[in-house]
C-alpha positions as CSV (number, residue, x, y, z in Angstrom):
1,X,0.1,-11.1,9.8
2,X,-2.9,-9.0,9.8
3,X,-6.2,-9.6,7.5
4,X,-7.4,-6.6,5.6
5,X,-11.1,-6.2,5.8
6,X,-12.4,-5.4,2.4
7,X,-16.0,-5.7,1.4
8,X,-16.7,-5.3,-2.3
9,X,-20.3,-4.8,-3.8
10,X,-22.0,-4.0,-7.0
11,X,-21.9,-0.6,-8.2
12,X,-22.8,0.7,-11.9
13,X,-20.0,3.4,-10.9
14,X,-17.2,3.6,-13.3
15,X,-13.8,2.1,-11.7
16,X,-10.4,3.3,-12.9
17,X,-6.9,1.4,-13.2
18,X,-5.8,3.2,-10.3
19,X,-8.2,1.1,-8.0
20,X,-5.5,-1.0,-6.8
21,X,-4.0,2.1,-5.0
22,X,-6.1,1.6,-2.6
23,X,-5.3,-1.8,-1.5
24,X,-1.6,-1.5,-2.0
25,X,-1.8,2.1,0.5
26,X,-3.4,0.3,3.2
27,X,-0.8,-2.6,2.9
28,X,1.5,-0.1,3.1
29,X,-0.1,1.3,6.6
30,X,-0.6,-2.0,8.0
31,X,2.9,-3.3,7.8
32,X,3.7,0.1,8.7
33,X,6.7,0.5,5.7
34,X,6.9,3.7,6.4
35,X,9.0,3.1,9.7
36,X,11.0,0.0,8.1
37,X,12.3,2.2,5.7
38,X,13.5,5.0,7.3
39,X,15.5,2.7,10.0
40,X,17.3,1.4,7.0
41,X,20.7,3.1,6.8
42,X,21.0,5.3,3.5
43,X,22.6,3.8,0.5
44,X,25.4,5.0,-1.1
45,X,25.4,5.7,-4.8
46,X,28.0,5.7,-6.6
47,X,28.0,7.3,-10.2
């Protein structure tokens, strides 16, 4: 498992909801999803 390396500081910048996007995209690179998912065969849908 790898440690992300954040550092936060003070800033009188305003922060948005969408803050946590950034966290969960680099999670996202790290465990390298990208690849896990597309070597999972497709699903089938039935309607």
């Amino acid at each position: 498992m790898k440690i992300l390396n954040y550092k936060l500081s003070s800033t009188n910048e305003l922060l948005t909801s969408r803050i946590g996007l950034i966290t969960l995209a680099h999670t996202i690179q790290v465990l390298d999803l990208s690849k896990t998912i597309d070597q999972q065969p497709p699903l089938k849908i039935f309607l």
